[in-house]
C-alpha positions as CSV (number, residue, x, y, z in Angstrom):
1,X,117.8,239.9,79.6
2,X,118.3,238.0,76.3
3,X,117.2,234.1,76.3
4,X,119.6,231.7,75.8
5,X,118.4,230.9,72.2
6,X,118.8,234.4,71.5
7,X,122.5,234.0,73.5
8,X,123.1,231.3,71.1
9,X,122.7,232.8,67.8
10,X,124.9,235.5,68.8
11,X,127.6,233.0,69.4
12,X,127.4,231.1,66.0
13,X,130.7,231.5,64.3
14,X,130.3,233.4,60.6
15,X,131.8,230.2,58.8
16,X,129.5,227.9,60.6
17,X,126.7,230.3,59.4
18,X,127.5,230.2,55.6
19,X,128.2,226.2,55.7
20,X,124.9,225.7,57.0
21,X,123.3,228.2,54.5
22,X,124.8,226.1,51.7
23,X,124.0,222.5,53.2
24,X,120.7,223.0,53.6
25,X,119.8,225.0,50.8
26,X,121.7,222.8,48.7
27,X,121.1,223.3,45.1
28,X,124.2,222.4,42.7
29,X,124.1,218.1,42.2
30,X,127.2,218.7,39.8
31,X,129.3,220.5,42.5
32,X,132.0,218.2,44.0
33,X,133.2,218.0,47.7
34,X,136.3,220.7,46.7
35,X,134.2,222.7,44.9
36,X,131.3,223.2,47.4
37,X,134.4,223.9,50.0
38,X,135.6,226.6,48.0
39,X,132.7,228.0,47.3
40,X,132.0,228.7,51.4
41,X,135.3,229.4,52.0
42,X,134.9,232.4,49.2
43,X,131.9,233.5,51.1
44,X,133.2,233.8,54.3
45,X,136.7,235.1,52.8
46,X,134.1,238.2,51.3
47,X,132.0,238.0,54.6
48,X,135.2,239.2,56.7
49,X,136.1,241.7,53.7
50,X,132.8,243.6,54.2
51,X,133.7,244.0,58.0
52,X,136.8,245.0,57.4
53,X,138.6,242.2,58.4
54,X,142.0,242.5,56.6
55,X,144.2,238.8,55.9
56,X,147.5,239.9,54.6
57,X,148.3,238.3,51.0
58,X,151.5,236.2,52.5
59,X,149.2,234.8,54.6
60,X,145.9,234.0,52.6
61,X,147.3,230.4,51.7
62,X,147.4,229.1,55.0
63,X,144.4,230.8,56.0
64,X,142.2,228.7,52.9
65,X,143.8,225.7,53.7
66,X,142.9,225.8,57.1
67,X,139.8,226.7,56.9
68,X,139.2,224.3,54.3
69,X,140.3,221.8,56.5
70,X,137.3,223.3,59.0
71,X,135.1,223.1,56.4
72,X,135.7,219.4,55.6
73,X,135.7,218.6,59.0
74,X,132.0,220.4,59.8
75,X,130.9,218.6,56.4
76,X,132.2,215.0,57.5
77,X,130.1,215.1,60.9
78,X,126.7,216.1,59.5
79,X,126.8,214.0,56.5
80,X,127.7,211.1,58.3
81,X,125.4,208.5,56.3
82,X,124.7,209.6,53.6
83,X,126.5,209.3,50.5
84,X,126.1,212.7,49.2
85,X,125.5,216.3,50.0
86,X,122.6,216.6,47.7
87,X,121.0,213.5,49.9
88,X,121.6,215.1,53.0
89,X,119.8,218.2,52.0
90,X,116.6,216.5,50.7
91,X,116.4,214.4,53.9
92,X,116.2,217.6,56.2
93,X,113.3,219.0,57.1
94,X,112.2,222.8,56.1
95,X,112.2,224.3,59.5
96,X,115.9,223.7,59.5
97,X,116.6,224.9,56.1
98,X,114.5,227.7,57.2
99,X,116.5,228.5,60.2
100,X,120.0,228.4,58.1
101,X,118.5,231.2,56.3
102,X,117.4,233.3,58.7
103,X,121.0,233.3,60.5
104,X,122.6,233.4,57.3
105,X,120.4,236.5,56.2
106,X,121.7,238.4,59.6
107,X,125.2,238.0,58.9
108,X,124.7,238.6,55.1
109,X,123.4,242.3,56.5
């Protein structure tokens, strides 16, 4: 019988995964909002690759601009506060940076 943190994990979506993994491991003060988007959005894009997840060409756009519009969203609500992604990563504490990349590293494989 699994626990329910251990139920948990196993239900953590992919993208949510890699967004956390680069929020609180943070590392690029140059990088702009779009920027640190695109970059998760990449990831997950070769994340589903790797499991051979096909997304037809036609409809790749829509696909990106939805999930950047996920992406956004999931950024808004935990940086509420703070002016900057860079000071919401130095304000959280290392267990939970920890945590991202331990989930991260299972779906990473």
């Amino acid at each position: 019988m699994k626990t329910k943190a251990a139920q948990t994990e196993q239900a953590l979506d992919p993208l949510y995964v890699i967004f956390e993994q680069h929020l609180y491991n943070f590392q690029d003060a140059e990088s702009d909002r779009k920027a640190f988007i695109g970059n998760i959005i990449n990831e997950y894009l070769s994340f589903l690759r790797r499991k051979s997840i096909a997304i037809p060409r036609s409809l790749e756009p829509a696909i990106v601009e939805e999930l950047a519009e996920q992406v956004n969203i999931m950024l808004t609500k935990k940086i509420y506060g703070c002016l900057s992604i860079e000071e919401y990563s130095k304000n959280q504490p290392k267990t939970r940076k920890r945590r991202a990349r331990q989930r991260y590293q299972r779906i990473a494989g």
